[in-house]
PADOTOR-500255 format. One record per residue (C-alpha): z, y, x; residue in one letter; residue number from 0. Coordinates in Angstrom, 3 decimals. Layout:
N
R         z         y         x  resn  resi
R         Z         Y         X     a   NUM
...
This chain:
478
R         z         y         x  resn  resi
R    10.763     2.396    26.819     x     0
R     9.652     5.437    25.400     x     1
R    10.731     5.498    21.367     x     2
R     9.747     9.337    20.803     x     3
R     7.974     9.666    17.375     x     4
R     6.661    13.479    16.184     x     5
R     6.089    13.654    12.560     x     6
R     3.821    17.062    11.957     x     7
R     3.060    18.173     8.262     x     8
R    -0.013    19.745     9.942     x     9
R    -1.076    23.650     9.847     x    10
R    -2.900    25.236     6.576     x    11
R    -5.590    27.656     8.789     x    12
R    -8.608    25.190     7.352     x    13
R    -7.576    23.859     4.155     x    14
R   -10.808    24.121     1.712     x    15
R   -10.469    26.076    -1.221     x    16
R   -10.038    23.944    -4.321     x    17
R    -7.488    26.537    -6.796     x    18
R    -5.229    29.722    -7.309     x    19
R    -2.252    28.182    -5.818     x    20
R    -2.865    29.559    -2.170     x    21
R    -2.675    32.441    -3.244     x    22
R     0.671    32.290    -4.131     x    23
R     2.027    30.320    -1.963     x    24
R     4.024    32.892     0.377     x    25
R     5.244    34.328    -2.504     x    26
R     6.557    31.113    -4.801     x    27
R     8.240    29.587    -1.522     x    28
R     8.387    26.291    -0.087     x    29
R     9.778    23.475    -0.268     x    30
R    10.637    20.723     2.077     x    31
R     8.620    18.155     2.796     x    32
R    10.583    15.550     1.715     x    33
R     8.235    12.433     2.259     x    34
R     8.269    12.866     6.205     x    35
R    12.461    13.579     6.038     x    36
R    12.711     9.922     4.670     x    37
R    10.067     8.655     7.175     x    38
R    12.338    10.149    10.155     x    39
R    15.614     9.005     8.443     x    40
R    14.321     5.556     8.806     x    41
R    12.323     5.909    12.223     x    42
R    16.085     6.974    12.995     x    43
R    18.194     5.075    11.663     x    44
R    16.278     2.405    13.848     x    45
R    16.664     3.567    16.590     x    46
R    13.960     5.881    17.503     x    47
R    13.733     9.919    18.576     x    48
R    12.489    11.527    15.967     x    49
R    10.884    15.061    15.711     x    50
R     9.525    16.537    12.199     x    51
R     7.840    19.912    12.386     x    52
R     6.648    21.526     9.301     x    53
R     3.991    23.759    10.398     x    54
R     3.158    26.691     8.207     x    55
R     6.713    27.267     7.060     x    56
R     7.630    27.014    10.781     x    57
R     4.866    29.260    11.332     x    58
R     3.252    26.445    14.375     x    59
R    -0.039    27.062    15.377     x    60
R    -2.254    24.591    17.089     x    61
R    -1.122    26.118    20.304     x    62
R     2.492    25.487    19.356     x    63
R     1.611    21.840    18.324     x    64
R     0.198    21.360    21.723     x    65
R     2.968    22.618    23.665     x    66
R     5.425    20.884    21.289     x    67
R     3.303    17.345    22.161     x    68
R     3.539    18.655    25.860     x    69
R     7.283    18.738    26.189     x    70
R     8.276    16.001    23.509     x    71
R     6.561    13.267    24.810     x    72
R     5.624    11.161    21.858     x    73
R     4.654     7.361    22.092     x    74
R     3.238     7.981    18.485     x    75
R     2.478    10.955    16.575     x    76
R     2.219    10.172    12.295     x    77
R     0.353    12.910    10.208     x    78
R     0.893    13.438     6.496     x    79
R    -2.552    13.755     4.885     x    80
R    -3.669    16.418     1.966     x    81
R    -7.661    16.058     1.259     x    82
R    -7.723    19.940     1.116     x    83
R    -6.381    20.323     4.970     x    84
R    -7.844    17.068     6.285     x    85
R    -9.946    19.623     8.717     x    86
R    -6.349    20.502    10.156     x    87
R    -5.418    17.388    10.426     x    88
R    -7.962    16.061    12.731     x    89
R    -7.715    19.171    14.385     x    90
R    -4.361    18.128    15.190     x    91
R    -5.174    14.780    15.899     x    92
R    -7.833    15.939    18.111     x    93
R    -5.190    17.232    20.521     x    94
R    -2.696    14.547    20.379     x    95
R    -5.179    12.977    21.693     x    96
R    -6.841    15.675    24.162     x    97
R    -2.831    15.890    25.879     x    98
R    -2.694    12.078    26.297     x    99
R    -4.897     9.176    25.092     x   100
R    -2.179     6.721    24.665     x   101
R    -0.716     8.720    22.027     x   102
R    -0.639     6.619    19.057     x   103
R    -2.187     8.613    16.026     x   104
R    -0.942     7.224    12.769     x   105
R    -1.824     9.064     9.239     x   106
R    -0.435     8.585     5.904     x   107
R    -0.163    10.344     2.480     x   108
R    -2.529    11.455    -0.118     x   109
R    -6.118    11.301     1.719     x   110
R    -5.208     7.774     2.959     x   111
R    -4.141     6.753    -0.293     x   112
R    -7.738     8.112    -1.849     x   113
R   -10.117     7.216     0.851     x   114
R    -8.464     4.578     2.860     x   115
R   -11.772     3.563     4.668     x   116
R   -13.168     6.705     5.533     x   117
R    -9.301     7.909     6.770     x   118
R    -9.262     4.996     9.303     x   119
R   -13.056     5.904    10.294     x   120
R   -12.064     9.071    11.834     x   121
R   -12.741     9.454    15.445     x   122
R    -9.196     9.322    17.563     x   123
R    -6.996     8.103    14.420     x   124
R    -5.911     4.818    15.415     x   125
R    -3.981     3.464    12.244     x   126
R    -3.658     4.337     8.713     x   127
R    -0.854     3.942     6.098     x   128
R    -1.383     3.498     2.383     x   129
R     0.911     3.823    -0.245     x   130
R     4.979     4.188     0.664     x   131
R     5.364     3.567     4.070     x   132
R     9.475     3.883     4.989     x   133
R     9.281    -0.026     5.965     x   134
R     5.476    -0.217     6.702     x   135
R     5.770     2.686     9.839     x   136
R     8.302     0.844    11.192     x   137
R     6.615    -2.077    11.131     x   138
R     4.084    -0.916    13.030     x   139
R     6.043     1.160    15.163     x   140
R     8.212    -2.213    16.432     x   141
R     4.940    -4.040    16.742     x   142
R     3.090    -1.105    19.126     x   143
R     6.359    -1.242    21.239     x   144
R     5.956    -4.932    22.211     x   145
R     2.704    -6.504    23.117     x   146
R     0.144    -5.162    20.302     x   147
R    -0.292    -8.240    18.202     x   148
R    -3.174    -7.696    15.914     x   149
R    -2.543   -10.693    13.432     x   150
R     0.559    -9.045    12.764     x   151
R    -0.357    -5.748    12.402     x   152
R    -2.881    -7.400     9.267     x   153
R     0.206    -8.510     8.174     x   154
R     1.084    -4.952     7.077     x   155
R     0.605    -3.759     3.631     x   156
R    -1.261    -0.638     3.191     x   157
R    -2.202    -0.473     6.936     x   158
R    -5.906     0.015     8.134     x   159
R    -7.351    -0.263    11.995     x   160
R    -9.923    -0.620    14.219     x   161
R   -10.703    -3.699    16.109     x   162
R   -12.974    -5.660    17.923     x   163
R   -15.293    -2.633    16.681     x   164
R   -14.377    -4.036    13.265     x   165
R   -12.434    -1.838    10.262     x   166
R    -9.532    -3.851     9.151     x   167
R    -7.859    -2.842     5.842     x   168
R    -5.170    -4.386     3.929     x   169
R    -5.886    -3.692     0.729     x   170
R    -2.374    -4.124    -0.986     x   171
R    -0.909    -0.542    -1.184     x   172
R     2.671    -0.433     0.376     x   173
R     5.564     0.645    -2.288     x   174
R     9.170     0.287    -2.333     x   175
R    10.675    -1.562    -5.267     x   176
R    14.008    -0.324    -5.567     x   177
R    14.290     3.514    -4.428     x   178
R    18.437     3.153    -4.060     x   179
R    17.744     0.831    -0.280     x   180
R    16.803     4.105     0.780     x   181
R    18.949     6.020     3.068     x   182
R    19.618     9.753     2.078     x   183
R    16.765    11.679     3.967     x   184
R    18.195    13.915     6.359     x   185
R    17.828    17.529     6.233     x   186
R    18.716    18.246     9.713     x   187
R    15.179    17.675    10.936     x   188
R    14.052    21.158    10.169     x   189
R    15.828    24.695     9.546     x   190
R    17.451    24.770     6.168     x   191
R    16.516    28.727     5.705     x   192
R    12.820    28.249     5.283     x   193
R    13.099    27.016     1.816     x   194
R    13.339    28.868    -0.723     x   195
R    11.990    29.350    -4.851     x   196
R    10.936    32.446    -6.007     x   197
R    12.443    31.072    -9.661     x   198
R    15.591    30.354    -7.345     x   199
R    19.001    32.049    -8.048     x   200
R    19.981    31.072    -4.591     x   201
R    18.111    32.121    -0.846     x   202
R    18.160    28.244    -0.102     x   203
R    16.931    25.529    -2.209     x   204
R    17.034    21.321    -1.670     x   205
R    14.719    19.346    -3.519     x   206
R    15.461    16.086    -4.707     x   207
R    13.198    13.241    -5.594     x   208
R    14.662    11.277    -8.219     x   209
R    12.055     8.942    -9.005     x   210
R     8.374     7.498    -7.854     x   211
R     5.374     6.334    -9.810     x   212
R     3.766     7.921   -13.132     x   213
R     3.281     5.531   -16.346     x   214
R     1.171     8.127   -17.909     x   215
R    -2.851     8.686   -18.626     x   216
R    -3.360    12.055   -18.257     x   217
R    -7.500    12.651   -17.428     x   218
R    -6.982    15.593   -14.807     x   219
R    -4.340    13.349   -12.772     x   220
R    -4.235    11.008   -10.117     x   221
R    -1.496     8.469    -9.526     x   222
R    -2.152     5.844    -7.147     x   223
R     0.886     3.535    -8.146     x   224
R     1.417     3.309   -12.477     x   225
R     4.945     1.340   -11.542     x   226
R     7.533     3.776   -12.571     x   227
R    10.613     3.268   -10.424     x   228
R    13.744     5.280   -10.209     x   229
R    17.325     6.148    -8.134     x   230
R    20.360     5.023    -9.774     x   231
R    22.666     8.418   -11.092     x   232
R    24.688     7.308    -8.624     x   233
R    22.423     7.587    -5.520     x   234
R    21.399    10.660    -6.434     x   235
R    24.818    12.436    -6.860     x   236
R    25.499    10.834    -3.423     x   237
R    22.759    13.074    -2.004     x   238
R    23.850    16.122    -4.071     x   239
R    27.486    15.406    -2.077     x   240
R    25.654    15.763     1.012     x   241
R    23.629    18.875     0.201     x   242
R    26.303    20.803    -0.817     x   243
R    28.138    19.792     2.311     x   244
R    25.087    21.392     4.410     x   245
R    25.552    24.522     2.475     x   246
R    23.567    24.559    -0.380     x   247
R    23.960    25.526    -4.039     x   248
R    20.949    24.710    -5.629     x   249
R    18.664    21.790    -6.060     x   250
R    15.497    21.497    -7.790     x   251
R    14.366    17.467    -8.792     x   252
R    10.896    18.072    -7.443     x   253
R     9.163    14.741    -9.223     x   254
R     7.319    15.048   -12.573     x   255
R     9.482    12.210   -13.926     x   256
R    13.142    12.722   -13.685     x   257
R    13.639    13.444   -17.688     x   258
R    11.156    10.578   -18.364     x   259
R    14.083     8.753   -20.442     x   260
R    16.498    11.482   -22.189     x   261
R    19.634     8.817   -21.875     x   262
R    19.052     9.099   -17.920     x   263
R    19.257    12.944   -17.561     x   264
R    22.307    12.601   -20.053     x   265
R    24.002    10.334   -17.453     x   266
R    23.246    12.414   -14.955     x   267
R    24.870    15.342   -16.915     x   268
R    27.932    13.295   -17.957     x   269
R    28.310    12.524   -13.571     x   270
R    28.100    16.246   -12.549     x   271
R    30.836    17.210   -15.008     x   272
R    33.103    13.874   -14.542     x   273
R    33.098    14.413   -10.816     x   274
R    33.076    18.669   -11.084     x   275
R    30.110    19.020    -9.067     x   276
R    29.662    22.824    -9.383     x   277
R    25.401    23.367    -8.658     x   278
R    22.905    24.926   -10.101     x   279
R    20.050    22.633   -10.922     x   280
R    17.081    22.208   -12.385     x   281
R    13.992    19.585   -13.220     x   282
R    10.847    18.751   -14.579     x   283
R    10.542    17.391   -17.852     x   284
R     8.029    16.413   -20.194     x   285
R     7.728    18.267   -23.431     x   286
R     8.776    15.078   -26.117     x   287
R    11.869    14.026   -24.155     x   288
R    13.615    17.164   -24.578     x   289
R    16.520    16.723   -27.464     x   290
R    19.634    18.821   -28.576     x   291
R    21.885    16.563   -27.293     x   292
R    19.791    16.534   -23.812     x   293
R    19.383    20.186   -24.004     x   294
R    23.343    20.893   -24.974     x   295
R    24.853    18.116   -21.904     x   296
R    22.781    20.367   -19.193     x   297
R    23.819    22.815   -20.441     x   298
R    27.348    22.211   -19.753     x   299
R    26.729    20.601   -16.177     x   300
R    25.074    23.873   -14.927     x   301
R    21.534    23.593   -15.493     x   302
R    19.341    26.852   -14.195     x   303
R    15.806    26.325   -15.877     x   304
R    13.602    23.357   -16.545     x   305
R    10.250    23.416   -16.005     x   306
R     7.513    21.847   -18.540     x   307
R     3.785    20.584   -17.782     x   308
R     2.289    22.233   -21.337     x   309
R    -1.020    22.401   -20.190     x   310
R    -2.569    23.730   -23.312     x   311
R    -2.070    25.740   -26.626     x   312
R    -4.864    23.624   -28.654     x   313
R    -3.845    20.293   -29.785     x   314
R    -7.597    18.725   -29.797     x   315
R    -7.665    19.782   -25.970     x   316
R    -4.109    17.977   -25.644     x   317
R    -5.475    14.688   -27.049     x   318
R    -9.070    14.806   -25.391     x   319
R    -6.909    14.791   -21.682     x   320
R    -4.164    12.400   -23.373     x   321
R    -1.212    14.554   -22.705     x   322
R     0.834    12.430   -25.293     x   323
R     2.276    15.708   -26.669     x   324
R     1.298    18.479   -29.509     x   325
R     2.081    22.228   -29.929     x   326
R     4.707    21.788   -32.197     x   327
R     6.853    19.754   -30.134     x   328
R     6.644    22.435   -27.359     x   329
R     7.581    24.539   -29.599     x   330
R    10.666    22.871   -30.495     x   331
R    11.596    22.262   -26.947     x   332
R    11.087    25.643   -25.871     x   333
R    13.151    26.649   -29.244     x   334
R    15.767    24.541   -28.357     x   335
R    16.230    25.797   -24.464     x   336
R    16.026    29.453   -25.512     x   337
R    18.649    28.804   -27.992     x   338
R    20.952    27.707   -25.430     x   339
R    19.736    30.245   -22.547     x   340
R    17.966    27.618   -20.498     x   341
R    15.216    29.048   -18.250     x   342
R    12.167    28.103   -19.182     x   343
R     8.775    27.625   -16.848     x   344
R     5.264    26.061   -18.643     x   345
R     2.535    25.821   -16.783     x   346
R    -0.893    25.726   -17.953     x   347
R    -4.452    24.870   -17.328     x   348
R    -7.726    25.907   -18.569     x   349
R   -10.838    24.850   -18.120     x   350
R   -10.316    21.468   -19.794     x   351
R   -13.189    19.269   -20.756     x   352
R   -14.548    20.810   -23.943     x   353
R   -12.668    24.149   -24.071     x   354
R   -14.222    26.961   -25.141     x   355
R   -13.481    30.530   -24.769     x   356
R   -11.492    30.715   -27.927     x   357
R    -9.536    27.806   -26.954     x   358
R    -8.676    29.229   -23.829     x   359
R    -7.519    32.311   -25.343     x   360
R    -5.871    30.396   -27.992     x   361
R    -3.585    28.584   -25.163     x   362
R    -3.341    32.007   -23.575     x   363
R    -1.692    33.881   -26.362     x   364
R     0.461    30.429   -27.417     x   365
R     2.130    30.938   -23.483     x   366
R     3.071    34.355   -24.364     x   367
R     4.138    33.522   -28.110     x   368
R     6.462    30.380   -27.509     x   369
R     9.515    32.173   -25.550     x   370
R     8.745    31.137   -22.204     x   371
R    10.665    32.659   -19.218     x   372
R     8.081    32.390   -16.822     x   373
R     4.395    30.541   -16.875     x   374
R     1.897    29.292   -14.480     x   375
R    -1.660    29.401   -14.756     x   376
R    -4.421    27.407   -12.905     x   377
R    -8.114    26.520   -13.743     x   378
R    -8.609    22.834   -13.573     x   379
R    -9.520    21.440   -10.589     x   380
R   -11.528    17.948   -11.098     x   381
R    -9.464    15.766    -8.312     x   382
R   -11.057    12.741    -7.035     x   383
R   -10.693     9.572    -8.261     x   384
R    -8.929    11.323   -12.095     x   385
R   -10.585     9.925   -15.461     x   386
R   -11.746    13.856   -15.590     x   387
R   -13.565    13.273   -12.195     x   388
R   -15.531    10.408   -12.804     x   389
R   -16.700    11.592   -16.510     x   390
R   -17.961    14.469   -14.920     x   391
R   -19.975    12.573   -12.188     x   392
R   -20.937    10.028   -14.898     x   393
R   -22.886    12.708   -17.465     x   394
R   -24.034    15.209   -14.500     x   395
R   -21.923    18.093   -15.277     x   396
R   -20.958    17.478   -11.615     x   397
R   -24.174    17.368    -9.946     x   398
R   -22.867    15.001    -6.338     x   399
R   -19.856    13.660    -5.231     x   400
R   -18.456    16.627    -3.728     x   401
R   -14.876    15.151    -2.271     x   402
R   -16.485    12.199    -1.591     x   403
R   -19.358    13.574     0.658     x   404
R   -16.152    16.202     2.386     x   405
R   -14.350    13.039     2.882     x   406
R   -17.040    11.593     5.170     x   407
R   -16.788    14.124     7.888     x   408
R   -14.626    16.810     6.997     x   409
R   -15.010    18.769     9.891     x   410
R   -18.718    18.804     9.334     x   411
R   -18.821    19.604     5.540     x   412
R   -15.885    22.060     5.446     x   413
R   -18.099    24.885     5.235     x   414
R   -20.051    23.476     3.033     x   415
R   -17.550    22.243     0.689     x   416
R   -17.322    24.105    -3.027     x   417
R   -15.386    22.838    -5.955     x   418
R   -17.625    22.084    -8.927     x   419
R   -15.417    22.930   -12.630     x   420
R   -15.495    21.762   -16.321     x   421
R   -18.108    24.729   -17.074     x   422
R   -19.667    22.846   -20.525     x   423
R   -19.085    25.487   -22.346     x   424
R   -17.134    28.410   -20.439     x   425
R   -19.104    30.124   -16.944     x   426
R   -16.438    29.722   -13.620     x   427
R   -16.638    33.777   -13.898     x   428
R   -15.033    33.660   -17.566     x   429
R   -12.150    31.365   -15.822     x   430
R   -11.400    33.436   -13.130     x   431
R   -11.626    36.586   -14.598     x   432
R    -9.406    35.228   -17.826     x   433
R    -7.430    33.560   -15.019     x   434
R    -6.478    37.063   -13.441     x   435
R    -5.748    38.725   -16.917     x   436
R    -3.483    35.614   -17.826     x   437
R    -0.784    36.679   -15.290     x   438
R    -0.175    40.476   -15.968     x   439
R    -0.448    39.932   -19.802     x   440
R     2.284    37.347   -19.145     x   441
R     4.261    38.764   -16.698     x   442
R     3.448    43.226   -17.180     x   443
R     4.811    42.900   -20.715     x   444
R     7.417    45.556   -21.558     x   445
R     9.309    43.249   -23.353     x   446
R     8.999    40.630   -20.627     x   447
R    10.134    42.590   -17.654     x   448
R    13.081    43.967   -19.599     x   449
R    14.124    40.218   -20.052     x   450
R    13.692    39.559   -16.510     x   451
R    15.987    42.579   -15.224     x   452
R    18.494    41.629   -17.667     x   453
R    18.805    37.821   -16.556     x   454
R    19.415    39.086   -12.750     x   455
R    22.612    38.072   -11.387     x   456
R    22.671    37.994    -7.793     x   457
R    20.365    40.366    -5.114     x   458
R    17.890    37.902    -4.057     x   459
R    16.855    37.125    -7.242     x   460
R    16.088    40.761    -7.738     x   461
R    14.373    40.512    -4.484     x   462
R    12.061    37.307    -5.522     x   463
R    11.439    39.405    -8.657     x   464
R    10.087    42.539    -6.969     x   465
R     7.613    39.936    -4.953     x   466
R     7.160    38.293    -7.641     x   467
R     5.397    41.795    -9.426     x   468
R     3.456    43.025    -6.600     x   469
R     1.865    39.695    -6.423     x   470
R     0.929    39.592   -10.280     x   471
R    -0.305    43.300    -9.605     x   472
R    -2.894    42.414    -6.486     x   473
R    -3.916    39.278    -7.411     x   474
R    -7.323    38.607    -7.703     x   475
R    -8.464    34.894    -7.160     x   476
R   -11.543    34.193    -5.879     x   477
């Protein structure tokens, strides 16, 4: 019986234009795609032969994907699912099943998650995922390797299929109640070396994701499950065991929510230095959970930077996207990290509903004002299904549905696709061209690139630094 499963995080040489952050992208790094290592943990742990390939770090083409198909054999191929690349992925999907028509074609991730229906419309896709799907894949992995039993497959949460020419969907989203029945997703899938931060100190970092779910209400932000759930401290320095084993010496806790409770990131602290776990680390945090006593335990357990979703310099903008923070408190947070030599990243958005010009500039010159080591800046990109979205839609500042109508045929509407922004009271030119001046007055200060030389302790950070300032130099978004 054939149990070969190919998990492809599918090629970027389509993906519709919808922000800055492509044109970064070789430059910042990646990271690993960590949703797909716990899907092949599982797939393995079970018993299956499992093959992940991560295409555009990995550098596969579509003629690499075919040959890969060719010589792996798979009795199912599963395709995580970004709106922006969804013409790549049916590309892809389009040869799985061009090779061999028995191929199961399974997709999952974001897309699904947004347009569920449409997803499991697609011609040659024969089954859709939505929501967390470590136990729902292998679900429906164990049922395609018996006799296909359709009243089971309904059975599955999340799942959607064709049959009897009729679209099935389950409309209960799967999700995984407690995160620590998990196994440890294995890294071995895919070459450790191709991961790396430009804001690293080391050539390879691991990410980590701590937690799942968002609580929050923030307009410009989609979260398809509000239940917050997260790893015991526990679990998690289990995994940082393992990745130092494999080599590594820094890890980065990828998810938004890791500092959501200041006790828990205390804990965490407290573990590293019990156990002397020497690592550089660092997380995301939000702005108000940030204390001295937080800021001082880090400290001491080897913290690198922390990195901070600020968003905006104008406190009426903060409230109108309900941010649930204020300037000051950024402030103080920043204060208190400088004080004790944390590394510091904010990033920042503008084109918020209701911004004008001077607001813009106002959050501008706060980024450069506050003591930040390093910020990011990105024009706001109305994602489907946010609060943000649907106002727009609702009082015609967007004038159509423009992800809904790509969603109905990407391949079709790719060329015609074109982000509409928050342009009330600011032109799209005005962002992009303040956009392109944000970085080098940022990053080309004297002041700023004396600090940056001086904080370089090791050669590949002055490496990612040297990228780092040609790329400020050309870029010019578009």
């Amino acid at each position: 019986m054939n149990k070969n499963i190919l998990l492809i995080n599918p090629p970027q040489e389509n993906t519709v234009k919808a922000g800055i952050e492509d044109d970064f992208i070789d430059i910042i790094g990646y990271y690993p795609p960590l949703g797909l290592m716990y899907l092949a943990t599982v797939l393995q742990n079970n018993g299956y032969s499992v093959r992940l390939i991560d295409c555009v770090p990995q550098k596969y083409s579509f003629a690499e994907i075919e040959r890969e198909i060719i010589d792996f054999k798979p009795f199912a191929v599963g395709i995580t699912t970004y709106t922006m690349s969804m013409v790549d992925v049916l590309l892809t999907v389009n040869i799985v099943k061009k090779i061999d028509a028995q191929i199961f074609t399974i997709l999952g991730g974001h897309h699904t998650n947004l347009y569920p229906r449409e997803s499991a419309s697609y011609q040659n896709v024969d089954f859709i995922l939505n929501g967390e799907a470590e136990n729902t894949l292998l679900q429906l992995l164990d049922n395609l390797q018996n006799k296909l039993d359709y009243q089971k497959l309904k059975q599955i949460e999340g799942i959607g299929f064709y049959t009897d020419n009729e679209l099935y969907l389950n409309p209960r989203p799967a999700y995984i109640k407690d995160l620590n029945i998990l196994p440890l997703p294995k890294r071995e899938f895919l070459p450790l070396e191709i991961y790396k931060s430009i804001v690293g100190k080391n050539k390879m970092v691991a990410t980590i994701m701590s937690s799942r779910g968002c609580p929050f209400k923030c307009t410009y932000c989609y979260t398809p499950n509000k239940t917050y759930r997260s790893r015991s401290t526990q679990n998690m320095i289990a995994e940082i065991k393992y990745l130092i084993a494999l080599g590594f010496k820094e890890i980065f806790f990828f998810d938004d929510l890791f500092a959501l409770k200041s006790e828990k990131v205390i804990e965490f602290a407290d573990a590293l230095i019990t156990e002397n776990i020497k690592i550089d680390w660092s997380f995301r945090a939000r702005i108000n959970t940030i204390t001295p006593e937080l800021v001082n335990k880090v400290k001491d357990s080897g913290i690198h930077r922390i990195q901070f979703g600020i968003e905006s310099g104008v406190d009426k903008t903060l409230k109108r996207v309900k941010k649930g923070i204020t300037t000051e408190q950024t402030r103080a947070a920043i204060r208190l990290c400088r004080k004790a030599r944390i590394t510091t990243i904010g990033n920042f958005m503008i084109g918020l509903p209701e911004e004008t010009e001077t607001d813009i500039e106002n959050t501008l010159k706060f980024s450069r004002q506050i003591g930040l080591n390093y910020a990011q800046y990105s024009v706001l990109v109305p994602y489907p299904f946010t609060e943000i979205y649907d106002e727009g839609l609702k009082n015609g500042l967007f004038k159509k549905d423009f992800w809904q109508e790509f969603a109905n045929n990407p391949i079709e509407n790719a060329k015609l696709f074109k982000v509409e922004y928050w342009t009330q009271h600011v032109t799209k030119e005005f962002l992009f061209k303040t956009i392109k001046k944000s970085f080098k007055k940022f990053y080309l200060r004297p002041q700023t690139v004396f600090n940056k030389l001086r904080e370089i302790t090791s050669w590949q950070e002055l490496v990612y630094a040297v990228k780092g300032a040609i790329s400020v130099i050309k870029f010019n978004p578009k």
